[in-house]
C-alpha atoms as one frame of an Amber mdcrd trajectory, in Angstrom:
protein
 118.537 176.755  46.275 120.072 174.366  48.405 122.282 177.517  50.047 119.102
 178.868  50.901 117.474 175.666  52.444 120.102 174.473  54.730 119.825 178.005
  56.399 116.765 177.490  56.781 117.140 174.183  58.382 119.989 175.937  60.423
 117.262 178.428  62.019 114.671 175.362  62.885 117.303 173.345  64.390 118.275
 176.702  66.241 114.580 177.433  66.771 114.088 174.581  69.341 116.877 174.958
  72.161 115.679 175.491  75.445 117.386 177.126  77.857 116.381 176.116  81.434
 116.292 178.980  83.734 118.283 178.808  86.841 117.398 178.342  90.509 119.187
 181.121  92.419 120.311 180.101  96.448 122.294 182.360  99.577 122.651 182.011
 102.722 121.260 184.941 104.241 122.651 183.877 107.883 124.448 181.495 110.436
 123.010 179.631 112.926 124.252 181.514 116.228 123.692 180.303 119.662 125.574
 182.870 121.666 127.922 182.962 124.408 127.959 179.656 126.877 129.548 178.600
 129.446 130.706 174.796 131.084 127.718 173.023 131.882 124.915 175.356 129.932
 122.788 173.971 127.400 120.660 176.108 124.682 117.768 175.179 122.885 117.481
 177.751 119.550 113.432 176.433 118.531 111.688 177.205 115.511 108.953 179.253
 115.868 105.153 178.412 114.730 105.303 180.491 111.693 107.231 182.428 108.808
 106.897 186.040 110.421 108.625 184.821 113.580 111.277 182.705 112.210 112.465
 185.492 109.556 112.506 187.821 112.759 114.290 185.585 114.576 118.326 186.730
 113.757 119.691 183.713 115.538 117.946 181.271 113.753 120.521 179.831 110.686
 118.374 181.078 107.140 119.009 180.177 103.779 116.896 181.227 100.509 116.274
 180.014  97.092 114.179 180.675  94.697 112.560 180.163  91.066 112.918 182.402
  87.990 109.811 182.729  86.010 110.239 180.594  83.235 111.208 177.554  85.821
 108.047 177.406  87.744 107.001 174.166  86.658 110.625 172.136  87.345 110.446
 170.098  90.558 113.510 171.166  93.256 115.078 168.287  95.421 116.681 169.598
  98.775 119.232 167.934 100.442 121.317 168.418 103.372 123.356 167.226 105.697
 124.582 168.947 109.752 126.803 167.805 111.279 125.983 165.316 114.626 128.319
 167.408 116.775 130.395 170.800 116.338 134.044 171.435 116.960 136.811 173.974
 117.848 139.093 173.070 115.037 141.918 171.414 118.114 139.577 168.731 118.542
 137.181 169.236 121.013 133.556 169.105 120.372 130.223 169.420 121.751 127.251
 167.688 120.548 124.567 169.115 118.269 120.739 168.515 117.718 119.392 169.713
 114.421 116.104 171.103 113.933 114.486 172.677 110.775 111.701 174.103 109.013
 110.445 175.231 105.737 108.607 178.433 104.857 107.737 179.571 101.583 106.667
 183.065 100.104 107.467 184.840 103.454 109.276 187.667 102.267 106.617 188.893
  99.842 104.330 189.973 102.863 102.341 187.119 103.228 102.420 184.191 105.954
 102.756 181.062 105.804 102.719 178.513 108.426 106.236 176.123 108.900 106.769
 172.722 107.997 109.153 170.682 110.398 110.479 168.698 107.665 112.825 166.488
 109.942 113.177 164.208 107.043 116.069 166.445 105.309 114.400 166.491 102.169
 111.557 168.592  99.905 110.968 167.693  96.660 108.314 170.063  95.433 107.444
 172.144  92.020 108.672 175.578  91.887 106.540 178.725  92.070 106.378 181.464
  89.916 108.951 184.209  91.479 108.445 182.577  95.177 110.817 182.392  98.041
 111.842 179.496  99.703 113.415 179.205 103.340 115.108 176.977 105.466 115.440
 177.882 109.071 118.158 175.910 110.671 117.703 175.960 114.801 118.832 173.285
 117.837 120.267 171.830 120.783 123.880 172.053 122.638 124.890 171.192 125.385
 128.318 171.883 126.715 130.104 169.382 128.935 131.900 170.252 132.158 135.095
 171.075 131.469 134.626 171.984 128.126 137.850 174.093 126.381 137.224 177.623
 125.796 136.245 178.769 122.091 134.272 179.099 119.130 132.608 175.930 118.348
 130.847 175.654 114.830 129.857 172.874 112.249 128.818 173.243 108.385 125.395
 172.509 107.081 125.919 171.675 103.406 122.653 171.644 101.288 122.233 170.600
  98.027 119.209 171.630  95.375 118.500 169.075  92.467 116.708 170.342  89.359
């Protein structure tokens, strides 16, 4: 008998493990601002809603999103860009960030942005619903300025 009832207790213990379901994330693209030249200066804006900014293939995207059985867990995002962008030989040119928060916009429906500005979302997750971050800004390249490809990392973070 007691063979029997400690696989039994085996199976309840077993019984109650939860599993949590993950949060999947990808970049889907860079931020690009094109060729510029000594003295230009680009301004890359968000637009007013999701439609336009998913459109918009120099705007910097990246996606996450919930699995069904997570859509009640609350998602921190975090990130950090970088105050100025370089050439890798030490030159740099100076960056403004700007970005915005859409959800749901690839299923077909609209939503309108959020400038966050803040850097951070803490929200609860939605039952298989897309979340993106569009990643736009400001450069300005000095006089002068060394030929090449400038670029800077956005790292982002999601808490669960």
């Amino acid at each position: 008998m007691k063979r029997n009832l400690s696989k039994y207790i085996i199976l309840a213990l077993l019984s109650c493990v939860t599993i949590n379901a993950s949060v999947t994330v990808k970049q889907n693209r860079d931020l690009d601002f094109g060729k510029m030249y000594p003295g230009d200066s680009k301004t890359k804006s968000i637009p007013t809603n999701c439609t336009a900014a998913n459109a918009d293939s120099l705007l910097g995207k990246m996606q996450f999103d919930h699995s069904p059985a997570d859509s009640s867990t609350t998602v921190t995002v975090d990130w950090t860009t970088p105050s100025t962008l370089d050439d890798g030989g030490g030159n740099t040119i100076a960056f403004t960030n700007a970005e915005a928060w859409c959800s749901d916009s690839t299923s077909g429906t609209t939503t309108d942005i959020t400038d966050w500005g803040s850097g951070t979302y803490g929200g609860s997750g939605t039952n298989n619903k897309y979340h993106n971050i569009y990643w736009g800004g400001s450069i300005a390249v000095p006089g002068g300025a060394p030929t090449g490809i400038y670029s800077g990392t956005i790292s982002v973070t999601l808490s669960y």
